[in-house]
VEXGU-662988 format. One record per residue (C-alpha): x, y, z negated; residue in three letters. Coordinates in steps of 0.02 Angstrom, whole numbers, plus 50000, padded with zeros to 5 digits. Layout:
BEGIN
XYZALA/...
END
This chain:
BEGIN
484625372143314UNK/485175360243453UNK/484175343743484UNK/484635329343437UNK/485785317843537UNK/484355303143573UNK/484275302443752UNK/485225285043746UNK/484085270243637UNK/485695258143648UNK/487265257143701UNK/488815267743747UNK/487815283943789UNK/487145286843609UNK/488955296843555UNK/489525300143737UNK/489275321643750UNK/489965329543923UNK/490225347043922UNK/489535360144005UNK/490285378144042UNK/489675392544073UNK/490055406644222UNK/489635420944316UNK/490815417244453UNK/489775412144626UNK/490025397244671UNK/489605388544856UNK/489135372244871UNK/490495369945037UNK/491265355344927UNK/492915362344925UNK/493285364244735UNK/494225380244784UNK/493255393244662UNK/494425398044497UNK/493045393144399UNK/493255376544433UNK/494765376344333UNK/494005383944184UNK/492775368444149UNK/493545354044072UNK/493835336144149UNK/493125320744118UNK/493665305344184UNK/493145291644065UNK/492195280344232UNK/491945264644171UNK/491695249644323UNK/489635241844321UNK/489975231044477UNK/490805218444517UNK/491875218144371UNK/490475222444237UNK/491475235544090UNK/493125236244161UNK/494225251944224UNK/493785258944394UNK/494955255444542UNK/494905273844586UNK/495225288644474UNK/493505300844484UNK/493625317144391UNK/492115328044340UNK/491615346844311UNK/490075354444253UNK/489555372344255UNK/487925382944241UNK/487355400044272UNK/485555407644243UNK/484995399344395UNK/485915383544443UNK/486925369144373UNK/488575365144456UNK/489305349144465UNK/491115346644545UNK/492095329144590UNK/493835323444644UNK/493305306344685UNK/495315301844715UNK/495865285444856UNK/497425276244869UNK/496655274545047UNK/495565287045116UNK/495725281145278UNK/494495268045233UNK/493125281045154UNK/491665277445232UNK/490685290945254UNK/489255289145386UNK/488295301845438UNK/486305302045423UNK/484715311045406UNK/484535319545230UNK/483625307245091UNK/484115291245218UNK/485925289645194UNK/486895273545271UNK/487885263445146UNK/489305274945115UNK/490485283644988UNK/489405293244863UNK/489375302244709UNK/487835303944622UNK/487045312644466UNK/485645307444356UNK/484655320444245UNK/483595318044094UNK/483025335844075UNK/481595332143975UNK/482545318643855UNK/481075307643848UNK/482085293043882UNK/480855289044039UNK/481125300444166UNK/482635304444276UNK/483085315944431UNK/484385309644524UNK/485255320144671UNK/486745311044790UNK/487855318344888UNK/488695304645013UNK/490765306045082UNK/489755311445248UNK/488605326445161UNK/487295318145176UNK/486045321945034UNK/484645311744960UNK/483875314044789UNK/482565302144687UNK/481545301644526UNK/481785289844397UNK/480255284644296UNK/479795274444170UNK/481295269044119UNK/481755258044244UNK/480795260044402UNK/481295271244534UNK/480475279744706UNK/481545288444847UNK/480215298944906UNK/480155312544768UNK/481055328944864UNK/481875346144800UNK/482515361144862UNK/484415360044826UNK/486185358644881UNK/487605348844909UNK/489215344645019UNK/490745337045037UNK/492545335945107UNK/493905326945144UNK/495645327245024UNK/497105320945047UNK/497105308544914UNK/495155305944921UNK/493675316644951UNK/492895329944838UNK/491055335444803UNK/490075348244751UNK/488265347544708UNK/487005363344625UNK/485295360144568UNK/484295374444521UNK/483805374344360UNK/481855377244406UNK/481465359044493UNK/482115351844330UNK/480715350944145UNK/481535356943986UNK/481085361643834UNK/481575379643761UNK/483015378143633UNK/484555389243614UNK/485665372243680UNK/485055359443772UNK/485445340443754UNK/484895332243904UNK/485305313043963UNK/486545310344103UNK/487645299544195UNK/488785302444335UNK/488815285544477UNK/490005284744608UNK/490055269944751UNK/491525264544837UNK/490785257844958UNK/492065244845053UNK/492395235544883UNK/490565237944849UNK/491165244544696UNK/489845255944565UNK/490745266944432UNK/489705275644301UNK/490035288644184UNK/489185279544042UNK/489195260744045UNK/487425253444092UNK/487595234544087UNK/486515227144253UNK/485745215144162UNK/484675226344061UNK/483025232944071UNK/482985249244066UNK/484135264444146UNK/483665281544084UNK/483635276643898UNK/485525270843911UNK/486175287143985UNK/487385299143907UNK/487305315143851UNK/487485330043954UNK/487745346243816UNK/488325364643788UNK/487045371043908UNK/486455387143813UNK/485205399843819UNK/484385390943973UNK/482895399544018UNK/481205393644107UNK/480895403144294UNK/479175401444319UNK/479495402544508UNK/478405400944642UNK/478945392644819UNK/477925393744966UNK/478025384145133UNK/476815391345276UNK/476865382345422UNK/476645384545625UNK/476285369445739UNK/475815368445915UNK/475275352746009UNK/475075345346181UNK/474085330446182UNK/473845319846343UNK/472335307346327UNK/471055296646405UNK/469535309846454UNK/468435295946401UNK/468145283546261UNK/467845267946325UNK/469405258846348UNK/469235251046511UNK/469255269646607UNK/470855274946538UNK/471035287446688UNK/470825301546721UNK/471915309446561UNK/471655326146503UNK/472885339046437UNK/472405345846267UNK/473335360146188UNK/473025362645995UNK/473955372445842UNK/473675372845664UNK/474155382745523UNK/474645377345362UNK/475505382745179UNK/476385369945040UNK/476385378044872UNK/477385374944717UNK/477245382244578UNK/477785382144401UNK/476575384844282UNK/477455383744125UNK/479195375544061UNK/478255358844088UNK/476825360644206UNK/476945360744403UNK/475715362944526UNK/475905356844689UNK/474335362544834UNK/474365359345011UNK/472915370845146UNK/472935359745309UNK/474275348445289UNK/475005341645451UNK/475915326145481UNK/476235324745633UNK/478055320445602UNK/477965306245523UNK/478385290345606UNK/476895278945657UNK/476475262045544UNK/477225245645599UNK/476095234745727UNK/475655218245655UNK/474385204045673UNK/473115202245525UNK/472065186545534UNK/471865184245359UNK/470245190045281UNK/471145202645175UNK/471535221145198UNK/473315224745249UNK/474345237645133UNK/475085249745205UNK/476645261545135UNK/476365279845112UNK/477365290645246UNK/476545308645210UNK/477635319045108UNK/476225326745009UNK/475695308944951UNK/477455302144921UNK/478305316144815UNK/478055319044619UNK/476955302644636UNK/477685292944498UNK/476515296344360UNK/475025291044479UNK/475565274244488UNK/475125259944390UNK/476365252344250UNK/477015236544379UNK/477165251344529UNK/476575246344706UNK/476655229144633UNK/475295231444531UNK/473815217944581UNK/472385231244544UNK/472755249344597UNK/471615264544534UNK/472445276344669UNK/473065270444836UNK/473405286144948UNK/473135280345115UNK/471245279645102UNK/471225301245101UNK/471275307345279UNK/470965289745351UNK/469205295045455UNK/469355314145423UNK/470505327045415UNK/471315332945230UNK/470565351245201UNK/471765354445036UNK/472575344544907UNK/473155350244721UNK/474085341044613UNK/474625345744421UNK/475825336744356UNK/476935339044177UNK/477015337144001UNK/475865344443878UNK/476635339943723UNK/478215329043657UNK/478065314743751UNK/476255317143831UNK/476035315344019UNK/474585320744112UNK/474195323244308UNK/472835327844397UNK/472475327044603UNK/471145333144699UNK/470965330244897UNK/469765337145012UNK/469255329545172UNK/467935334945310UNK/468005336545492UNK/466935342545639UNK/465945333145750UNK/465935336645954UNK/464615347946041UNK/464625340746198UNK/464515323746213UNK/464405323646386UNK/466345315046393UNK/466065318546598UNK/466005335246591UNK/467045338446418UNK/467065353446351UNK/468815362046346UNK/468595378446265UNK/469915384446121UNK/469115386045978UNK/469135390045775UNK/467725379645678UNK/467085380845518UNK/467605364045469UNK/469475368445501UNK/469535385745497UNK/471645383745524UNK/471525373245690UNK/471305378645846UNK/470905366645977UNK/469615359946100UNK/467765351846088UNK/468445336446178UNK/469585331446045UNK/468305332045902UNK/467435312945854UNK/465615310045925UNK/465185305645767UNK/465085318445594UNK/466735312745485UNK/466075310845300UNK/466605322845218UNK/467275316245036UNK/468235322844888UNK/469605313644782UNK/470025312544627UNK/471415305244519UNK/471875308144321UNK/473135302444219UNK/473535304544037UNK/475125295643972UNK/475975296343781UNK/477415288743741UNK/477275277043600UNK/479195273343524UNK/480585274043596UNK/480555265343767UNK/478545261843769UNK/476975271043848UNK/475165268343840UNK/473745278143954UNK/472295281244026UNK/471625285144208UNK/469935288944300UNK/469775291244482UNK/468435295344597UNK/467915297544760UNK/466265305744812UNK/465365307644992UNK/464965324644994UNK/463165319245106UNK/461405316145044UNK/460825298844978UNK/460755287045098UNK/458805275345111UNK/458635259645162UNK/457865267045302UNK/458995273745369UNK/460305260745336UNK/459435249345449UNK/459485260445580UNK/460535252745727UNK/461565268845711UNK/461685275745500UNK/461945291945473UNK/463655298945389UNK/462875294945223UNK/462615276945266UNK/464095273145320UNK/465195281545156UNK/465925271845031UNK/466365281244866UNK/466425274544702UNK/467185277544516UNK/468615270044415UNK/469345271844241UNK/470535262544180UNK/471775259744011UNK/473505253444025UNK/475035249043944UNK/476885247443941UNK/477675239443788UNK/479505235343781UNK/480765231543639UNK/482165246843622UNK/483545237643712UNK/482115235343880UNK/482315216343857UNK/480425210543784UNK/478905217443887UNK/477065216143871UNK/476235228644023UNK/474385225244071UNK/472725236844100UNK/471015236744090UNK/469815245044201UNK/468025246244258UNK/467085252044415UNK/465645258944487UNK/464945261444679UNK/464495278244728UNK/463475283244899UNK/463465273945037UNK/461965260945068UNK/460765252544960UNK/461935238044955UNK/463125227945070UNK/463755211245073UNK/465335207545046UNK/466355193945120UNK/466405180644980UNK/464445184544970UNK/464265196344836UNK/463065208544862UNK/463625224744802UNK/462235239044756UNK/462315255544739UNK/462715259644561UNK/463265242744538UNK/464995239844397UNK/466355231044378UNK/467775227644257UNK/469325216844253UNK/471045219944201UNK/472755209444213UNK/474155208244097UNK/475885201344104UNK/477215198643969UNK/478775190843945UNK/480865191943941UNK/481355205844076UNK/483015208944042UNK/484705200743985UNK/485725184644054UNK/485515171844113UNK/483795166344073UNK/482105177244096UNK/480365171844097UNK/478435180644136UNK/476745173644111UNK/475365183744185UNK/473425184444214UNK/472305194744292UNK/470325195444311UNK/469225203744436UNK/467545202844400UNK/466275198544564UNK/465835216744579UNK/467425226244530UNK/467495240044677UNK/469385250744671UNK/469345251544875UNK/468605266744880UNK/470235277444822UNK/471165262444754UNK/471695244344831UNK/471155227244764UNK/471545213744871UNK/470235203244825UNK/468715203144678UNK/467995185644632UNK/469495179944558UNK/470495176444404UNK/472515170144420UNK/473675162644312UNK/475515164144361UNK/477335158244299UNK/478875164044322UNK/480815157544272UNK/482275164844311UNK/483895161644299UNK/484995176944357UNK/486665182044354UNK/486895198844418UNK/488655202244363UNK/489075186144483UNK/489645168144404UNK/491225159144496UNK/491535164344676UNK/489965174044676UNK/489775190544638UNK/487845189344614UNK/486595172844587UNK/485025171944538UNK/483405156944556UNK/481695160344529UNK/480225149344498UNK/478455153344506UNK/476885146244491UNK/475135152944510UNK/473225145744540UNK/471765156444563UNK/470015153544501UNK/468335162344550UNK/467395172244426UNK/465575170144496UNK/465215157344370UNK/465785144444477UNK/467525140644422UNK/468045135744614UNK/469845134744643UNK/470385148344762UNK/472105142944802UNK/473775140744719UNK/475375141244745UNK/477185137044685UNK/478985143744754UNK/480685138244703UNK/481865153944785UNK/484015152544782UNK/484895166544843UNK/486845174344812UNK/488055185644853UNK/489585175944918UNK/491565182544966UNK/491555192145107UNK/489835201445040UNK/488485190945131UNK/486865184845059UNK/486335167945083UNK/484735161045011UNK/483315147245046UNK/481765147144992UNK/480535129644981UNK/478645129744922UNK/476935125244929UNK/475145134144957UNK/473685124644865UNK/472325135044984UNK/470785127444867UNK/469245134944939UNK/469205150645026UNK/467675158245002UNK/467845174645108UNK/468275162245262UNK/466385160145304UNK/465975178745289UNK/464405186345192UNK/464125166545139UNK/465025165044971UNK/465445146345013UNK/466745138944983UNK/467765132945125UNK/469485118145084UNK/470885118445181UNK/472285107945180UNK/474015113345049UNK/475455118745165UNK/477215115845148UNK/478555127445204UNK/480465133145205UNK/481355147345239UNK/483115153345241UNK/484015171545237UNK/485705179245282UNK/486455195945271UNK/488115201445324UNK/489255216345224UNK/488405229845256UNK/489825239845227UNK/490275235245404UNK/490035245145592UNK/489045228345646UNK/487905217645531UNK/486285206645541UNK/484915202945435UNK/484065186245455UNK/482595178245395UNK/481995161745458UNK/480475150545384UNK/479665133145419UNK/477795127645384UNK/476935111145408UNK/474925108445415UNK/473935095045438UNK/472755093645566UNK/470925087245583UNK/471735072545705UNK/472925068645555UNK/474535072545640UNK/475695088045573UNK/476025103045676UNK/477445117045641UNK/477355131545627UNK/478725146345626UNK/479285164845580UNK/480645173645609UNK/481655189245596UNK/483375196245658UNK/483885212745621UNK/485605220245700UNK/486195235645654UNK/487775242845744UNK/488695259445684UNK/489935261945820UNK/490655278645734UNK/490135292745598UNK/488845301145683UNK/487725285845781UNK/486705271945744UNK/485975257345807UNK/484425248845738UNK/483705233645813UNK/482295220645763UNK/481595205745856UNK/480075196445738UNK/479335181645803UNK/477705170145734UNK/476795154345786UNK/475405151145642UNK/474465134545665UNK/472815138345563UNK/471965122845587UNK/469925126145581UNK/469605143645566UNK/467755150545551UNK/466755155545714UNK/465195161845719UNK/463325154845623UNK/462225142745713UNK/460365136745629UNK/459975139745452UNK/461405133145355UNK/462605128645518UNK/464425134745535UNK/465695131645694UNK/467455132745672UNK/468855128845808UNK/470555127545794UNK/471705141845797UNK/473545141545860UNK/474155163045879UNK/475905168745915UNK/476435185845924UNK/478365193245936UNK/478855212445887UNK/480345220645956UNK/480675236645862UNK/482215249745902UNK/482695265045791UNK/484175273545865UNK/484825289845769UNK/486055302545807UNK/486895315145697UNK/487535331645736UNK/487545338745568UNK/486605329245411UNK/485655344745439UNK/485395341545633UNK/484605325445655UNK/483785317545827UNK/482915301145786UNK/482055287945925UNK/481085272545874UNK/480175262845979UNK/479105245845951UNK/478325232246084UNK/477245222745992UNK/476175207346077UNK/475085194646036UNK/473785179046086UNK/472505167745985UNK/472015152446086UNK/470525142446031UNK/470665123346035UNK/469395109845974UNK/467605117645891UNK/466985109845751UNK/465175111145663UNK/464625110845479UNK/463065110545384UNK/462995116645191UNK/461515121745086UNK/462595129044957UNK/464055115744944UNK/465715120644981UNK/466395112045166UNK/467985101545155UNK/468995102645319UNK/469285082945280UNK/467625078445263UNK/466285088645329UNK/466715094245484UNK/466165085445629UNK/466815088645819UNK/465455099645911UNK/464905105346096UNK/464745120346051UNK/465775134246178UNK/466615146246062UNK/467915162046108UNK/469505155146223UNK/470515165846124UNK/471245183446139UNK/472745192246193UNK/473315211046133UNK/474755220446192UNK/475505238546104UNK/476795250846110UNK/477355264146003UNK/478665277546062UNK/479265291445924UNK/480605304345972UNK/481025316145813UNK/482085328645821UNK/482445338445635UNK/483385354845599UNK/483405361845429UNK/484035377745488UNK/483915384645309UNK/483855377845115UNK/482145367945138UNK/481745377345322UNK/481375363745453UNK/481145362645624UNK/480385348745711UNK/480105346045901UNK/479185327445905UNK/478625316346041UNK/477555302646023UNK/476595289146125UNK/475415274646101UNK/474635264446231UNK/473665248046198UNK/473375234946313UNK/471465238346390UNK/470105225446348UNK/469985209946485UNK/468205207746570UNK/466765196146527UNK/467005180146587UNK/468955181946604UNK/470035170446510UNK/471415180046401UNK/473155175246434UNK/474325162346323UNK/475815173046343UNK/476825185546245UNK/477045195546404UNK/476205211646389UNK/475225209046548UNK/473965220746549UNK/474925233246437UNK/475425248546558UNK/473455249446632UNK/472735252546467UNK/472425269346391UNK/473845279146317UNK/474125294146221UNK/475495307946235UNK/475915320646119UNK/477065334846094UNK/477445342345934UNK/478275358345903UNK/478225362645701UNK/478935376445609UNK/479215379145423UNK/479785391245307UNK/480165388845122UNK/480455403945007UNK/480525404944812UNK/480035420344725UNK/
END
């Protein structure tokens, strides 16, 4: 017996059933159309226009074929042009196509209504594929091992793309029903045409597809693929540590060697294991200037941590304000050992994964950094890297282990509900107060770890409109010292719990009006830093938004939307002080011609700060800011456009008068022809802080002085295609800054929270003049996938970092890099070969 048709919940996909047919014929994916078997499958053609003109007939003609084998499934298009001498069809590196031409395919194999894979194939070849989970979220870093091309037609361009049937879940059944839609792009007439109509205005994607049918007999290959790697390095860096001798360098060669693993456990169960992972291809993070007493996210960049991720995150995504798992704490201070991840279905509509992460490293022998010790070596701590005792840390790395598990069931239609714990221990002995006081801890002093489980749900009506998401979790610390102090205060013990939660609910989809209320609570002691990210315990926020939106364009726009929000945050010590607030009023639309133009005007209500005056807990007023900002984007369908973003803030300072402050950020991008681009981005900042906190004086005294920092960025990326295959990639980043100290100020509190307009009074006292900091990042990445998911990269990096100034010498108030080229620098060379097989 077939399944049922129920991969659409509403709308035009319910009845819609595509064909499939089968052959035996070979077919290669040159995207040529020119195998018989082409003809043999039967057309469909029914596109219906999504954008601009919501649910009318296409301006172009698209025609579709589907066959399957055993192994694969074969789609084929004649995406048909009245001019196809304006197809744009930009080359680029494979998964980061330019705005082009493109034909793309999206697969609900499991027909759970929550999860898609989609796969793209661009006018240019250039392939990119992404995974579409619940419902309506979507990440671009899940990969596979298939194929795709294109080429050129008279009257068009045609397509072919083959997915093998084993990167896709299915259940067994003598005919599959799976959900589907075909998209294409025109891209000059920013034009989308879909294969099942999907208004934009809902919420919700992969329960409105279609139906994709007549695949029969399809049978599970439990296949396993494996990916051993080779790479050698050359590494020229400082011979010592201390940044002010950054001469004499020393040449360092090192290799490692390393194996990916994938392998299908049942119809519905991967398992995905790294040994040694390496990275060293992956482009460095973005320089920036954090003065803010809060920890800076960071994206994820390694492949291992980006791919088949989706059911690791939390219901709101990356957005989420309390994170169980974020993924760049694991190989932060030591190197990753192995990783496993499991990841599937267990049951109809039952979602677990599981990751695991090892980390350790080795500490140098010789610490004698004058006469360094250069010998090749294996050590036990790495047994897959070769290298020498000079490159190792003076200090032990703690070695840790990781943890993450998720269980998620669907509960309807188009709603989930969960549960996740995750962990990470210091694999050291306990740590005494003892030895924490010691003016250098050992490994197990200086460990964090800690424990965190969590429930969580996402509730929405069948059509995606209504939603009510939120979780709940708990926390506890693991290792490390007896206790530590946080920066609001708290002191955290060993052992010590947590709990707090958030939740948010409201009208997500439809037109033209939406609406969200949310809340969310962290308790004083709630701890997720040690595998997860929380921005901040100690507080409790209430937010608002309204929206009005029109994404299907109103007038002479083809897009409007304006959002309001509103949100004030409390502290949860008992206290009740107001943390700081905020409210935002944000216009933005899509004119003629295809540029964005939007302005944004709003309003921070800082309230006290009470991490300002670290380790106090007091509460520390500032002043409410006012600010205004202003963006514009040009059609990026163009060789040339620009990206612009421009804002405005105005503080009060202790003399009374109002000082501005400013931000800005152009980005030009120039594709002269097919195969080159051009990528450039100049960010500029001047932050007037007003009082910022110093250093302690007596019992209960506190000196502040005024803080006025600048810094400017200019970033390049420069890429040029041979082949979407054969890719050579260059970015490059200056990045300076200064902090100049003005007027110091002096405070005395027994408890009370300090008002900047009241209780601080001006002072002698001879604080810091300021500070200066100067970096550069080079990147040179050269990629050949010489073979189906074979790579070859040659990489060359470099960082260098302005060297530290001596006592007594002032810093300079200048965005020159002036002492930039003597400080210490790194080069590397990295030659990396992979090898992917499936058997």
């Amino acid at each position: 017996m077939a399944l049922p048709a129920l991969a659409a919940v509403e709308g035009p996909g319910v009845k819609q059933l595509i064909q499939a047919t089968h052959t035996t014929a070979q077919i290669r994916a040159d995207g040529k159309l020119d195998e018989p078997a082409w003809q043999q499958a039967p057309v469909f053609d029914a596109f219906v226009q999504t954008f601009p003109k919501a649910n009318a007939d296409p301006s172009q003609r698209t025609q579709m074929r589907v066959l399957y084998d055993e192994n694969n499934l074969y789609f084929g298009f004649h995406l048909q042009d009245s001019q196809p001498e304006e197809i744009i069809r930009k080359l680029g590196r494979r998964d980061q196509p330019p705005y082009s031409d493109a034909i793309q395919v999206i697969i609900d194999s499991a027909h759970d209504h929550r999860t898609g894979y989609a796969f793209k194939v661009t006018a240019g070849g250039v392939q990119a594929d992404s995974l579409l989970f619940q419902d309506n979220k979507e990440t671009l870093e899940w990969d596979a091992v298939w194929d795709g091309a294109a080429s050129m037609a008279p009257d068009g361009w045609t397509a072919e793309i083959v997915i093998p049937l084993r990167i896709l879940r299915f259940p067994s059944a003598p005919v599959q029903t799976w959900g589907f839609a075909a998209q294409r792009t025109i891209a000059r007439l920013y034009e989308e045409n879909l294969s099942v109509f999907i208004p934009r205005d809902v919420n919700g994607k992969v329960s409105r597809l279609g139906h994709l049918t007549g695949l029969e007999q399809l049978q599970n290959t439990r296949r396993l693929e494996l990916t051993p790697y080779v790479a050698t390095r050359m590494v020229l860096r400082p011979q010592f540590s201390d940044a002010t001798i950054p001469d004499p360098r020393l040449l360092d060669p090192s290799a490692d060697l390393g194996l990916d693993v994938k392998a299908a456990l049942t119809s519905d169960l991967t398992l995905n294991a790294t040994i040694n992972p390496d990275f060293g291809q992956v482009e460095a993070d973005q320089l920036i200037l954090n003065l803010s007493t809060f920890e800076q996210y960071l994206p994820e960049k390694r492949p291992f941590f980006i791919q088949g991720m989706d059911l690791f995150q939390s219901v709101l995504g990356t957005d989420s304000p309390h994170q169980l798992f974020y993924s760049r704490r694991i190989g932060l201070n030591a190197p990753i050992l192995g990783a496993a991840k499991l990841t599937g279905t267990v049951g109809k509509g039952l979602d677990v994964g599981f990751l695991d992460v090892l980390v350790a490293g080795a500490q140098r022998n010789n610490l004698d950094e004058a006469r360094p010790d250069r010998t090749l070596r294996f050590n036990l701590m790495r047994p897959l890297h070769l290298g020498p005792d000079h490159e190792l840390p003076a200090t032990l790395p703690v070695p840790q282990n990781y943890f993450m598990g998720v269980v998620r069931g669907a509960v309807g239609p188009n709603s989930t509900v969960g549960g996740r714990v995750s962990s990470a221990v210091p694999l050291t002995g306990r740590c005494t107060e003892a030895e924490a006081a010691l003016p250098t801890p050992p490994p197990s002093c200086t460990a964090q770890g800690g424990n965190a489980a969590a429930l969580d749900w996402d509730l929405h009506t069948a059509d995606g409109t209504w939603a009510l998401q939120g979780q709940l979790e708990g926390s506890q610390v693991v290792g490390g010292p007896p206790s530590r102090t946080l920066l609001d205060g708290v002191v955290l013990d060993r052992g010590a719990g947590g709990f707090g939660g958030y939740v948010t609910a409201g009208k997500l989809g439809g037109e033209p009006f939406r609406f969200d209320v949310n809340y969310r609570y962290a308790s004083p002691t709630l701890d997720l830093n040690a595998v997860g990210f929380l921005r901040s315990q100690n507080q409790q926020i209430a937010g608002l938004g309204l929206h009005y939106t029109r994404p299907n364009g109103v007038g002479m726009l083809h897009r409007f939307d304006v959002d309001f929000t509103a949100s004030q945050s409390w502290t949860t010590d008992g206290r009740l002080l107001p943390r700081n607030g905020a409210v935002n009023l944000n216009v933005r639309g899509v004119f003629p011609g295809w540029y964005t133009l939007g302005t944004e005007v709003g309003m921070t209500l800082l309230g006290y700060d009470v991490r300002e005056i670290s380790g106090t807990g007091l509460g520390f007023y500032r002043r409410p800011e006012l600010y205004m900002a202003v963006l514009w984007n040009t059609d990026e369908s163009k060789s040339f456009f620009v990206n612009t973003f421009a804002a405005i803030g105005f503080n009060k300072q202790m003399d009374g008068s109002v000082k501005l402050g400013y931000g800005s950020t152009v980005s030009a991008i120039f594709r002269p022809n097919d195969w080159l681009e051009t990528r450039l981005s100049v960010n500029v900042d001047r932050t007037v802080h007003g009082p910022r906190y110093v250093a302690p004086g007596e019992e209960g005294q506190y000196f502040f002085g005024e803080l006025h920092s600048e810094f400017a960025s200019l970033t390049l990326r420069q890429q040029w295609v041979v082949t979407p295959k054969l890719t050579l990639q260059a970015y490059a980043q200056l990045f300076t800054d200064f902090g100049r100290y003005g007027a110091f100020y002096e405070a005395r509190s027994s408890g009370a929270p300090i008002r900047v307009d009241r209780d601080l009074t001006p002072s002698s006292y001879v604080g810091p003049a300021g500070f200066h900091d100067a970096a550069l990042n080079l990147n040179l990445v050269l990629r050949w996938e010489y073979r189906l998911g074979s790579t070859l990269f040659l990489v060359y990096s470099r960082a260098q970092h302005e060297g530290p100034y001596p006592r007594g010498v002032t810093p300079p108030a200048t965005l020159l890099p002036a002492n930039l080229f003597s400080g210490p620098a790194n080069d590397a060379l990295l030659l990396k070969w992979s090898y992917w097989w499936s058997v």
